[in-house]
VOPA-960807 format. One line per 4 residues: number of its first residue (from 1); their letters; for each residue x, y, z of N, C-alpha, C. Coordinates in steps of 0.1 Angstrom, whole numbers. Last residue first. Layout:
% residues N
NUM) a) X:Y:Z:X:Y:Z:X:Y:Z | ...
***
This chain:
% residues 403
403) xxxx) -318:-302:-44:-328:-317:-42:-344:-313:-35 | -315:-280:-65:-318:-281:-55:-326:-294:-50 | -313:-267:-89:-306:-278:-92:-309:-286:-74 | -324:-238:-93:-330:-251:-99:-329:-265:-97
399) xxxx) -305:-228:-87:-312:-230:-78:-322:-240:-78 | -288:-222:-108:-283:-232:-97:-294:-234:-88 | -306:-203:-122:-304:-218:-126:-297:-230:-117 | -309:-183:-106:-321:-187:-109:-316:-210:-116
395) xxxx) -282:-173:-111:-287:-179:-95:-297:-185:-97 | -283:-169:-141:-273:-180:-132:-281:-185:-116 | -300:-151:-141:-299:-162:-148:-293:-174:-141 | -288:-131:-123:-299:-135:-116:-304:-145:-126
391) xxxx) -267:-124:-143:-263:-129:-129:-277:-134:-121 | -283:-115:-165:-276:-124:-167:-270:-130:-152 | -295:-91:-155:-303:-104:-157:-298:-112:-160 | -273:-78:-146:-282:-83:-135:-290:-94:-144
387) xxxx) -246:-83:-171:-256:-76:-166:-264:-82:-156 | -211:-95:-166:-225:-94:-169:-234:-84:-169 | -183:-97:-156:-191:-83:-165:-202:-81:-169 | -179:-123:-145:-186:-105:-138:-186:-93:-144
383) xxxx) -180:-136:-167:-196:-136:-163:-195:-126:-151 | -155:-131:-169:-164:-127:-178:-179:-124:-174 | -137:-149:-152:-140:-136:-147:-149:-129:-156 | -157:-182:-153:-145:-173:-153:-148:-159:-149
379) xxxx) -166:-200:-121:-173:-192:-131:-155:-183:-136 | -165:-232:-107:-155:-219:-109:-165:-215:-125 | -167:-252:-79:-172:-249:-94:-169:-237:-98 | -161:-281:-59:-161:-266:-67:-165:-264:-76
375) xxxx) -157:-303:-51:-172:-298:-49:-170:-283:-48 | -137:-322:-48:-146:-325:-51:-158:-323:-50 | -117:-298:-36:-119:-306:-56:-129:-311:-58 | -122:-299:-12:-123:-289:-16:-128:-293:-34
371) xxxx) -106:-323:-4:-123:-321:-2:-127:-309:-10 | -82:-320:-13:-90:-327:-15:-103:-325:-15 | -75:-294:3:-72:-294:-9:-82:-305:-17 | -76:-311:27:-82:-298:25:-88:-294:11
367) xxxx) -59:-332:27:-74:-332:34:-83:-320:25 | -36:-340:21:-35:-333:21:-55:-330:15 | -32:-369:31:-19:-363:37:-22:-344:27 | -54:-385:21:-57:-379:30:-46:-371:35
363) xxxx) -48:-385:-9:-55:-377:-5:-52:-373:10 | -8:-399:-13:-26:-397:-10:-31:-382:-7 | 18:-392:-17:4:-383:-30:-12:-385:-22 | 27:-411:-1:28:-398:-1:15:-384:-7
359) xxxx) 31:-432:-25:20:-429:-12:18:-417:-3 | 43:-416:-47:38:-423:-43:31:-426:-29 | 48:-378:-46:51:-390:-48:49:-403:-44 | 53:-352:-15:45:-358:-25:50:-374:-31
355) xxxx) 73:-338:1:57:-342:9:50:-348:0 | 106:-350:-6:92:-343:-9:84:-348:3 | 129:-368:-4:120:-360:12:110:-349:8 | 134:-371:-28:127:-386:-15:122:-379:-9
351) xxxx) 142:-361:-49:129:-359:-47:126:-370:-33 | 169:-349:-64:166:-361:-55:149:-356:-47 | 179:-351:-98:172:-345:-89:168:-357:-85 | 187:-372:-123:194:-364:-114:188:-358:-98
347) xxxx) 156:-357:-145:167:-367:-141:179:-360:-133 | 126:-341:-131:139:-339:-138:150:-353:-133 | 100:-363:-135:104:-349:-134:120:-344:-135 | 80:-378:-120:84:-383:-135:83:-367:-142
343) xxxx) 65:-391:-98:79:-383:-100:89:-383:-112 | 35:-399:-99:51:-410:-99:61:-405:-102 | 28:-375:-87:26:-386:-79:38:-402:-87 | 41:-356:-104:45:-351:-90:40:-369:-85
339) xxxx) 28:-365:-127:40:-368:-129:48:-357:-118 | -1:-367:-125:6:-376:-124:22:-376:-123 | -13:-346:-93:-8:-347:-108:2:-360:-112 | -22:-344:-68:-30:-357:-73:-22:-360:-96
335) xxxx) -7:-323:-58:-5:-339:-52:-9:-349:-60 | -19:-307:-71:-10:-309:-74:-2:-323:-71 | -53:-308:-77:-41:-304:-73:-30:-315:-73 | -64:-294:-107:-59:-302:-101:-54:-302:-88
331) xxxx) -81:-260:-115:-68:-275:-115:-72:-281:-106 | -117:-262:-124:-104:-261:-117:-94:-271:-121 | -133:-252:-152:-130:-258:-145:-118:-257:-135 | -155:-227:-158:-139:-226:-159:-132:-238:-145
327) xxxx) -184:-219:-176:-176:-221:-165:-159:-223:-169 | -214:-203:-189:-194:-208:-191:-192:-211:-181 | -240:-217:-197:-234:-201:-189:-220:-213:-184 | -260:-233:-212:-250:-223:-221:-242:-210:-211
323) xxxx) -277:-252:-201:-279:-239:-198:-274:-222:-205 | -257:-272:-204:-273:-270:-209:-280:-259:-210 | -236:-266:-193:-239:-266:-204:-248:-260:-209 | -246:-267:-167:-245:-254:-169:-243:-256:-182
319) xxxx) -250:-295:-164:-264:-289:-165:-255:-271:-168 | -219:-300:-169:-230:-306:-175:-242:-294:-175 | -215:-291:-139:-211:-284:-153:-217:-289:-165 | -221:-317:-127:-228:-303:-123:-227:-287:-136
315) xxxx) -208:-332:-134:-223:-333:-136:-231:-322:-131 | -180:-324:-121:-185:-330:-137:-201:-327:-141 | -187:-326:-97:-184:-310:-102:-185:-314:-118 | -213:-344:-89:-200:-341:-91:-200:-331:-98
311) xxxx) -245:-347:-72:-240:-344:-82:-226:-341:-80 | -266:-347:-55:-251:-352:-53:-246:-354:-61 | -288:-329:-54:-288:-340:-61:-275:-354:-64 | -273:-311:-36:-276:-311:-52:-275:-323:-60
307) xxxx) -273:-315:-11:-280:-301:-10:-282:-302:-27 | -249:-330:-9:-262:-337:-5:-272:-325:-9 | -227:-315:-23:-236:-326:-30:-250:-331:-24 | -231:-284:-13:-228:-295:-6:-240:-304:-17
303) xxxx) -201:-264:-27:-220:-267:-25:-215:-282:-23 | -181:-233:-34:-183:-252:-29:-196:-248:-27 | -172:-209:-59:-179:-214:-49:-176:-230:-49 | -149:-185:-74:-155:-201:-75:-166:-198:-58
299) xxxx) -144:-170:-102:-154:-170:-96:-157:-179:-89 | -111:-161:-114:-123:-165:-111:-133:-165:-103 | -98:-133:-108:-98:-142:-121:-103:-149:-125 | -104:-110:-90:-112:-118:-94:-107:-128:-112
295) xxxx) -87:-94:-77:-85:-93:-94:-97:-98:-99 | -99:-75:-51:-101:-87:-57:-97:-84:-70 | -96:-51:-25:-98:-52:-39:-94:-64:-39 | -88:-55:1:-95:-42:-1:-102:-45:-18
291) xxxx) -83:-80:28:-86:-75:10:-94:-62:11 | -88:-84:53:-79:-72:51:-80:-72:37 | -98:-117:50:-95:-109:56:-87:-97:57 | -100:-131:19:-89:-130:28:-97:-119:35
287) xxxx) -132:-133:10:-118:-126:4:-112:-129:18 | -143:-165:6:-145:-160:13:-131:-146:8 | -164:-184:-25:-145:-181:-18:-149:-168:-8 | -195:-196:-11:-187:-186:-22:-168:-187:-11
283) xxxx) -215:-218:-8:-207:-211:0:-196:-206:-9 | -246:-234:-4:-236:-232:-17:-227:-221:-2 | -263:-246:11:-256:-257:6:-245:-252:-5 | -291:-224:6:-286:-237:12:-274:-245:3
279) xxxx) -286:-193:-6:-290:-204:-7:-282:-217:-1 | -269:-168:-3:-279:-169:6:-292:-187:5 | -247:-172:-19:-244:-174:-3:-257:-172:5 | -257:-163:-39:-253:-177:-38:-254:-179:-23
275) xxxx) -265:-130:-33:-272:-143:-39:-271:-156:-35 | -234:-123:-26:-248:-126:-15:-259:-131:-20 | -221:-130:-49:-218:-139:-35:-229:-138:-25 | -227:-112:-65:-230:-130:-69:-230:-134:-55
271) xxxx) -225:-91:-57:-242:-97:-60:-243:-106:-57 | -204:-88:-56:-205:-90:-44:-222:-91:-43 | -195:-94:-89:-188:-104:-72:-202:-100:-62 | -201:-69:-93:-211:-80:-97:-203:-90:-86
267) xxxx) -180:-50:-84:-194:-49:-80:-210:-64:-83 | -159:-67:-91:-159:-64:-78:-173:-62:-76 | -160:-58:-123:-161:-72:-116:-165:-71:-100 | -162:-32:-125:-175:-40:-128:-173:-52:-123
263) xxxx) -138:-28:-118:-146:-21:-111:-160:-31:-111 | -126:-39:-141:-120:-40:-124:-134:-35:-115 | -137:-21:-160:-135:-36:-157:-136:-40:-145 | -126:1:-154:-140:0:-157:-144:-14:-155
259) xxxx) -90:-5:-157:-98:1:-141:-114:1:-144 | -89:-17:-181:-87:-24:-170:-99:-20:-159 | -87:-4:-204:-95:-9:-200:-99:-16:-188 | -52:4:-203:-69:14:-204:-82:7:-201
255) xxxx) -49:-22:-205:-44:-19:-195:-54:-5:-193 | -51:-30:-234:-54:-35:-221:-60:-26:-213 | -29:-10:-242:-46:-5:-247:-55:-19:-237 | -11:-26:-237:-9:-10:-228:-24:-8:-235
251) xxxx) -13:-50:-249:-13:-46:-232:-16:-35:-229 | -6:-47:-272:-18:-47:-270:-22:-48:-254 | 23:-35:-270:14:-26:-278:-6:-34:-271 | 35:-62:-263:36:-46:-250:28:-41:-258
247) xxxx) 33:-84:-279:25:-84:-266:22:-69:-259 | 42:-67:-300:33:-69:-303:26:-72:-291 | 75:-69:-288:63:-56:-292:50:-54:-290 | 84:-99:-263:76:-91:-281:68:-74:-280
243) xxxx) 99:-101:-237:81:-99:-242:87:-93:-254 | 123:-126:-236:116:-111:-239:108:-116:-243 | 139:-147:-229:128:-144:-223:119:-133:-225 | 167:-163:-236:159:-152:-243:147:-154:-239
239) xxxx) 187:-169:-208:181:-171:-219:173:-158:-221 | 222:-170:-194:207:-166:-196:202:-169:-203 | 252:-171:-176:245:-176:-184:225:-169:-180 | 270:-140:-175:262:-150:-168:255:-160:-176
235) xxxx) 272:-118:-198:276:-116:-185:280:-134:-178 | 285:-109:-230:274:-120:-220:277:-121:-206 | 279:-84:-251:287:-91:-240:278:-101:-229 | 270:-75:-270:272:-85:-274:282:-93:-267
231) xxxx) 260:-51:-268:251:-55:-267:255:-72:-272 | 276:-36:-234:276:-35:-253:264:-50:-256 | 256:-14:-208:267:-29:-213:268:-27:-231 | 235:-14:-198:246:-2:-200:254:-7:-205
227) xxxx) 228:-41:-183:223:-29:-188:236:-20:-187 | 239:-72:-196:240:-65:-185:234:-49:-193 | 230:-103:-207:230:-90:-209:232:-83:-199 | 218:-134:-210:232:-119:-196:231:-111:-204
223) xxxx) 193:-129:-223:209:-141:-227:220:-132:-219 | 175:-119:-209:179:-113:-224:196:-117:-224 | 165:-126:-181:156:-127:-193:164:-124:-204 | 193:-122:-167:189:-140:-171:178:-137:-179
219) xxxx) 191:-96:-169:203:-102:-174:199:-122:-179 | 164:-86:-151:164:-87:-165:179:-92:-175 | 174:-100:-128:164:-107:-136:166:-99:-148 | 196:-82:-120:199:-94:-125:186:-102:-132
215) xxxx) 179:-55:-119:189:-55:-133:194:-74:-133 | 162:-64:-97:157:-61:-111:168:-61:-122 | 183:-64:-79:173:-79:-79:168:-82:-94 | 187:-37:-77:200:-45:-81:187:-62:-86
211) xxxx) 165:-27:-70:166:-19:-83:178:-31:-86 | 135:-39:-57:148:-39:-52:156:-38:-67 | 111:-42:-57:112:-26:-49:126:-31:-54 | 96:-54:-86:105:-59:-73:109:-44:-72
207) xxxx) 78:-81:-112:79:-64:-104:89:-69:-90 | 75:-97:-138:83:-101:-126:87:-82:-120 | 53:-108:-166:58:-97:-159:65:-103:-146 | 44:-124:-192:43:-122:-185:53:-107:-178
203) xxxx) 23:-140:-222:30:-127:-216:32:-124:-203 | -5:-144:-245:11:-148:-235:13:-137:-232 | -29:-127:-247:-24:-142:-257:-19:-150:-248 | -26:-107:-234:-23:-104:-248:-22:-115:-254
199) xxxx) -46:-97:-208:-40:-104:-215:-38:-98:-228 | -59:-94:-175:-48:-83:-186:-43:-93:-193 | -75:-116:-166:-75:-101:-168:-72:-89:-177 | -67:-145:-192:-59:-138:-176:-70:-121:-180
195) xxxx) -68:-161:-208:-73:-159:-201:-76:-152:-190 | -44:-159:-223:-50:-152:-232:-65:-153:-220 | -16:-142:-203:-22:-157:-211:-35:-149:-212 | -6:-129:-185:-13:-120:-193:-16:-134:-207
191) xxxx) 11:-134:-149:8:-138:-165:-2:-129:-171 | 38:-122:-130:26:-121:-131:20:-128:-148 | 51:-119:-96:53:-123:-111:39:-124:-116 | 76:-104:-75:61:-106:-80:56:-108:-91
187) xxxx) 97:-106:-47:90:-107:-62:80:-103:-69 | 93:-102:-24:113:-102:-32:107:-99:-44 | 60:-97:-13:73:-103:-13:88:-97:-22 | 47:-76:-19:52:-84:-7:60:-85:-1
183) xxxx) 38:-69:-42:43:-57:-37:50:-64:-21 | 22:-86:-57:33:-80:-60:43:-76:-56 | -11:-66:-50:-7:-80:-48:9:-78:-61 | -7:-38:-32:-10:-44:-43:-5:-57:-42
179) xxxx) -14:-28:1:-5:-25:-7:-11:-35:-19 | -35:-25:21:-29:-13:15:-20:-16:5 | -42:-51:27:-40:-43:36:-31:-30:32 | -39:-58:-8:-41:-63:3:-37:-54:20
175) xxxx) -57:-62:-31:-48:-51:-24:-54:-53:-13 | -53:-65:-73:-56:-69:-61:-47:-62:-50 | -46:-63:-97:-54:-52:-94:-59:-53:-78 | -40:-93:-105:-39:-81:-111:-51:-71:-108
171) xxxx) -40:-125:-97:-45:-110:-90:-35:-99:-92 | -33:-146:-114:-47:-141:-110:-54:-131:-103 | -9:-143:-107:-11:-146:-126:-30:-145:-120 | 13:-141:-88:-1:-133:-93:-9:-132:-104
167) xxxx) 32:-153:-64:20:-159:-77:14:-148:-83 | 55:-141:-51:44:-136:-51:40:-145:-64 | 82:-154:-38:80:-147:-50:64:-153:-49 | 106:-147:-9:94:-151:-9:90:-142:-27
163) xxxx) 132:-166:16:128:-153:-2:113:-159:-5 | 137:-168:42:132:-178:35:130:-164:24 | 142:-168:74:150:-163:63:146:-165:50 | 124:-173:92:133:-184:89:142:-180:74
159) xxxx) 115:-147:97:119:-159:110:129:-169:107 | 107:-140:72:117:-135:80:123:-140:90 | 87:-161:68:93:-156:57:106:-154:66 | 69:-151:89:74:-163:88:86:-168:83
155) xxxx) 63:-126:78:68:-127:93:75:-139:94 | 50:-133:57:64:-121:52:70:-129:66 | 25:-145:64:35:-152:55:49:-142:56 | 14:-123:77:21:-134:89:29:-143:80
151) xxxx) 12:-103:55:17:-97:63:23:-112:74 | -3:-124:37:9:-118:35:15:-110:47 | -24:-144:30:-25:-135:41:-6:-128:43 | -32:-140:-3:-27:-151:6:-26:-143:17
147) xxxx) -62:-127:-22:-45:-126:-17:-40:-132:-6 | -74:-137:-50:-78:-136:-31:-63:-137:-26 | -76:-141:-74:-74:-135:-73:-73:-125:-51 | -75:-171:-78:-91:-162:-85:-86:-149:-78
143) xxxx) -49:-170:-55:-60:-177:-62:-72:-173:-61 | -20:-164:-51:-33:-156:-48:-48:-161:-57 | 5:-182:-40:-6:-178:-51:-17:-174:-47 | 40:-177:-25:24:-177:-23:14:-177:-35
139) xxxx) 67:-196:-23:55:-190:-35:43:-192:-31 | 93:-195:-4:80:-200:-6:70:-188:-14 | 125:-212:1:117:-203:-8:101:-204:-5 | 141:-227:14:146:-215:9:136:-205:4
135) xxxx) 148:-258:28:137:-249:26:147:-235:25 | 164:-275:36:168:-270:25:158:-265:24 | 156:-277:66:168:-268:65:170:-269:53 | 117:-275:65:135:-280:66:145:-270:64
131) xxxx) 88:-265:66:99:-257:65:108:-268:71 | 62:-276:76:69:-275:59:77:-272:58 | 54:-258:93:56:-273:97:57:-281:82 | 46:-230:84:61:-233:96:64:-253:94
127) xxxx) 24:-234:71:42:-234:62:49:-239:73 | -1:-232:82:6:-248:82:19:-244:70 | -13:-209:85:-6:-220:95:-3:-234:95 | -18:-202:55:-1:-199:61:0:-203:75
123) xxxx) -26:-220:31:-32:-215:49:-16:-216:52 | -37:-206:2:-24:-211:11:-27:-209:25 | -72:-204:-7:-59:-201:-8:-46:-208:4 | -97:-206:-2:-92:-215:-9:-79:-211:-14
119) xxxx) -112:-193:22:-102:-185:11:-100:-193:-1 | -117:-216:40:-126:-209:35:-122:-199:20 | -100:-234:42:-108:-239:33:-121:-229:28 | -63:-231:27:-80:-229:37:-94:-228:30
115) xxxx) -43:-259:19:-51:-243:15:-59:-243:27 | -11:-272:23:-28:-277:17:-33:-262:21 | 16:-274:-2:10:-265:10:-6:-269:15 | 43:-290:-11:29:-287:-13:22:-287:-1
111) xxxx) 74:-283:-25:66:-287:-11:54:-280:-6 | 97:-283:-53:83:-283:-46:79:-289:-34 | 132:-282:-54:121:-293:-53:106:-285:-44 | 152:-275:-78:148:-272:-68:137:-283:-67
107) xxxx) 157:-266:-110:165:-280:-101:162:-276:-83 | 143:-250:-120:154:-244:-114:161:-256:-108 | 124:-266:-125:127:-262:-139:144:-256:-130 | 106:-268:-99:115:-283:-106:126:-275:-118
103) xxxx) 89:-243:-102:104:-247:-89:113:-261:-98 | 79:-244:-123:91:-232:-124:97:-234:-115 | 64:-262:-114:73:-264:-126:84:-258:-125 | 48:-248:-95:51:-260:-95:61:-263:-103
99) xxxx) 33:-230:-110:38:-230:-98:46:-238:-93 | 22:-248:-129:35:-236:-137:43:-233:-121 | -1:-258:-122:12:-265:-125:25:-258:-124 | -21:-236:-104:-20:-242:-120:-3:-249:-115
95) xxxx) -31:-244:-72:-27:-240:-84:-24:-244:-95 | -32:-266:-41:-45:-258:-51:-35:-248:-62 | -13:-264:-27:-13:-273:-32:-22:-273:-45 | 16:-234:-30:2:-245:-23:-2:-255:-34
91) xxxx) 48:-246:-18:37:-241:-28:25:-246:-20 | 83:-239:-11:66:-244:-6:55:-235:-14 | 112:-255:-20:103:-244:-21:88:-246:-18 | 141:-266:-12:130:-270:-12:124:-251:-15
87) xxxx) 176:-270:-34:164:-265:-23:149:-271:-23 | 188:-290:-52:184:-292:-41:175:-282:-32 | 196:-264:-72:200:-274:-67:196:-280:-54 | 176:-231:-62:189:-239:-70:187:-252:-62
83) xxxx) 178:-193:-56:169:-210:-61:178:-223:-68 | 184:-169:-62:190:-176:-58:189:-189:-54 | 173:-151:-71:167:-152:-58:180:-162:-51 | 169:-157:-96:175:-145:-95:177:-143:-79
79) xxxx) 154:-179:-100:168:-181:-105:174:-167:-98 | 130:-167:-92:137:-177:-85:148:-179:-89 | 124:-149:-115:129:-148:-100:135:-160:-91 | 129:-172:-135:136:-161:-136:134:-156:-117
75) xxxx) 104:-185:-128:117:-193:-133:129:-186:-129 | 86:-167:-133:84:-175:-115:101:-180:-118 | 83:-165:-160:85:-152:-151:91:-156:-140 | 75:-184:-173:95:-180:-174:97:-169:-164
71) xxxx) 47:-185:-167:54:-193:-159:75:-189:-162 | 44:-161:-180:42:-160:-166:51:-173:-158 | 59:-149:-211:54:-155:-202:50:-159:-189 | 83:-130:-216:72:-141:-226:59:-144:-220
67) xxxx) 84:-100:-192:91:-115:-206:80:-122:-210 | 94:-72:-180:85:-77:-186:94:-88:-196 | 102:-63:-151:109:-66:-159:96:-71:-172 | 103:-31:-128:93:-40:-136:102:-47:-147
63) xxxx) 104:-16:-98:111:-19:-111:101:-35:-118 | 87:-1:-79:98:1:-86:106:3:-103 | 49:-2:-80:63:-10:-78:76:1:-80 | 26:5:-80:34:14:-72:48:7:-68
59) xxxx) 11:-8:-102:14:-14:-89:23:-9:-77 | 14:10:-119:3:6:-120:2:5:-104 | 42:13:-123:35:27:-115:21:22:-114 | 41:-12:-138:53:-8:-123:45:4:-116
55) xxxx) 34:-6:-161:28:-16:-149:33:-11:-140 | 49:19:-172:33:18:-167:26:8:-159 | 74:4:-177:70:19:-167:55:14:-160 | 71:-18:-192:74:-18:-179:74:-8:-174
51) xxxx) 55:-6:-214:50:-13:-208:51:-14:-195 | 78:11:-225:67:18:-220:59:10:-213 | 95:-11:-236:99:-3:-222:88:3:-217 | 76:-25:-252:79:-30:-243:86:-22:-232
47) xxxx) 72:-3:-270:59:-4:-265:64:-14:-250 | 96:4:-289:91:16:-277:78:7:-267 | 122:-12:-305:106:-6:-301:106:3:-290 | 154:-5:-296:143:-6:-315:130:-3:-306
43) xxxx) 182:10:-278:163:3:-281:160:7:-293 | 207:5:-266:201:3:-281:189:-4:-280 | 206:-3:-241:214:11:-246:215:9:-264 | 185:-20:-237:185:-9:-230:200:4:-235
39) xxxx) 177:-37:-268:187:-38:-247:182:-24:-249 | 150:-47:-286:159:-39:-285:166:-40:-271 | 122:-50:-292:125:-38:-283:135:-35:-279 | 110:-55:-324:115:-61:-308:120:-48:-303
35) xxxx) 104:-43:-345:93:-55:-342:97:-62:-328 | 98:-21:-362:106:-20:-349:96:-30:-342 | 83:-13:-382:97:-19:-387:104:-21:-374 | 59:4:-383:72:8:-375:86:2:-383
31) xxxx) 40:-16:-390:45:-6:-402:61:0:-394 | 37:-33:-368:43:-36:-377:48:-28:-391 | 29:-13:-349:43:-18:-343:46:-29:-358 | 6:-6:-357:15:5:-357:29:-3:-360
27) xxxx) -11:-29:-357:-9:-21:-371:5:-12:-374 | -14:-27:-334:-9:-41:-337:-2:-31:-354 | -27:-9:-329:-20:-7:-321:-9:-14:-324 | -51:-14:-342:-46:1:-348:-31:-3:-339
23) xxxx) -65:-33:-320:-60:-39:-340:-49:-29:-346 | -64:-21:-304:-58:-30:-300:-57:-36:-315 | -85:1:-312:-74:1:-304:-64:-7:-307 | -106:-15:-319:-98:-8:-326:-86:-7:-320
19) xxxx) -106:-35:-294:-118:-27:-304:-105:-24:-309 | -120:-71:-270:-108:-55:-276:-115:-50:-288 | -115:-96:-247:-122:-82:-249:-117:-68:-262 | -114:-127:-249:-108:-114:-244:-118:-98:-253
15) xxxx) -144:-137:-240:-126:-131:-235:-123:-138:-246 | -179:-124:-236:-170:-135:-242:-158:-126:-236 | -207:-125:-213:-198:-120:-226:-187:-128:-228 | -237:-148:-225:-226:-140:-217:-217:-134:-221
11) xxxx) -271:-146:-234:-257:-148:-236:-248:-141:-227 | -303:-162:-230:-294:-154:-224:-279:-158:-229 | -330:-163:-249:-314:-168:-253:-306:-155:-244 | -352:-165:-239:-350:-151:-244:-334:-150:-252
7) xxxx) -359:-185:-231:-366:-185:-246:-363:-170:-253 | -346:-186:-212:-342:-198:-217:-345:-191:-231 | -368:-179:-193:-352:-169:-191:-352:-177:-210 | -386:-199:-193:-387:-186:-196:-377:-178:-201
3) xxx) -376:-213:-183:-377:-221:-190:-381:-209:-199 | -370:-210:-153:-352:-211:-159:-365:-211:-175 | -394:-206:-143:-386:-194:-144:-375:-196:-154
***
């Protein structure tokens, strides 16, 4: 069957996605002569404030700040939250770096969360026994887009007073017992990197119900700047964090595209998963419980090596080579990163009562996360735009792989 499929040259589709639109859009904002956006009581462009309307009502948020990047996004709430010197912050352990970073970058210290194993997201019964008295913060990440269980995280959150900023650089469009992923916690921050759902390249976003929370994050993204203010008074120390024109112009023709998208991923998801999930030894991310919608950023499933030739996630991606159907390897986790395991991270900062760093870092002080690495495999969100014979390509070819 695979040898057949094979002779027809199955292709998948490619990211990022765009047509005219998004060239005519680019076109505008450079004939304009209005290549930045300008404070709030002297605006040059138009596409970055229009941006932050439209996500914000996207996500039935508030207030929307839009900046460079996703990980300056996490930096910025946290700075605006009040993150600092010595605190602790609890992450999970499964995420990109940036989670991670943007706590060190504030002079704060990361404390890594191990995941569930069915969700592959943050098992929020294991924060409470991560929580010290310099604990202040905890960043949930909604990974491949499966939203962390938020309602007993918020509870927790509250119990011990703790500010909570939302991961969401993978779940754009995601919704959790009614509300959007974003919409949680204090925060909600989000990327648009050039492999993200909604991308422009770079680019991130920080949403918040709380209108005073919103004017200090946007003062630490645009060097203090205060709104209403003259444009050459510095409030606070800040940096220059603005989204560019050019990001807000090809977002908002994004962002048209999204809901068709969104749609077609969710419906091919739920092929893929009852396909895979009906063969021995494979087991798809489970959605959280109470998910109404998935960003789907990625696609992952575990399979049990003895059920595949026992093959590693290396040698398993190999034969998808061969086969030419994309994948998207996983991070790391974080425990196992070199410079969390020999703490080779900001001078000054006292890192002893981490849960990480030398012996510390082993595997078995974070079980989950472990086992889990060595026997994933992550499709990006593209191949759920597929067509059926392209998703019944794929099942046909893992299946192949069957001892």
């Amino acid at each position: 069957m695979m040898t057949s499929k094979k002779k027809k040259k199955i292709t998948f589709p490619e990211w990022p996605i765009h047509d005219e639109a998004e060239i005519q859009a680019l076109k505008n904002v450079i004939t304009s002569g209005k290549w930045w956006c300008g404070s709030p009581t002297n605006p040059e462009g138009k596409h970055v404030w229009k941006f932050q309307e439209e996500f914000a009502k996207f996500h039935r948020a508030k207030e929307c700040v839009a900046v460079f990047n996703g990980t300056v996004a996490l930096e910025i709430a946290l700075s605006a939250l009040g993150i600092g010197l010595g605190d602790e912050v609890i992450v999970p352990d499964l995420t990109f770096v940036a989670t991670a970073s943007a706590v060190v970058a504030t002079n704060a210290v990361p404390i890594f969360c191990d995941i569930d194993p069915d969700t592959l997201v943050m098992d929020v019964n294991k924060i409470e026994d991560l929580i010290s008295e310099r604990t202040r913060a905890i960043i949930p990440v909604h990974l491949g887009g499966n939203p962390v269980e938020m309602d007993r995280l918020m509870e927790i959150a509250e119990k011990h007073d703790l500010k909570v900023v939302e991961d969401c650089a993978h779940a754009y469009g995601s919704i959790y017992k009614g509300k959007m992923a974003g919409n949680w916690g204090h925060a909600g921050t989000f990327s648009f990197q050039a492999s993200k759902v909604l991308t422009a390249g770079e680019g991130g976003a920080i949403l918040t119900n709380n209108e005073e929370l919103a004017d200090l994050m946007y003062t630490l993204s645009d060097c203090g700047r205060k709104k209403k203010q003259l444009s050459y008074q510095h409030f606070i120390h800040g940096n220059n964090y603005r989204m560019t024109e050019y990001q807000a112009a090809v977002l908002l023709n994004q962002m048209k595209k999204f809901p068709a998208q969104h749609e077609l991923r969710n419906k091919n998801a739920k092929y893929l998963r009852e396909k895979l999930n009906a063969m021995k030894g494979i087991s798809t991310m489970k959605p959280t419980p109470g998910t109404e919608m998935l960003g789907y950023y990625i696609f992952p499933f575990l399979y049990d090596p003895n059920e595949f030739e026992n093959l590693t996630p290396a040698q398993f991606y190999g034969k998808l080579i061969r086969w030419k159907i994309p994948f998207q390897p996983s991070y790391l986790p974080l425990h196992q990163l070199e410079c969390f395991k020999n703490v080779n991270l900001r001078k000054g900062i006292d890192y002893s009562n981490a849960n990480w760093g030398g012996k510390k870092s082993s595997d078995v002080n974070f079980p989950i996360t472990s086992s889990v690495i060595k026997r994933i495999i992550q499709f990006p969100h593209q191949i759920l735009l597929s067509t059926r014979e392209q998703l019944d390509y794929i099942v046909d070819a893992i299946s192949s792989l069957h001892s």
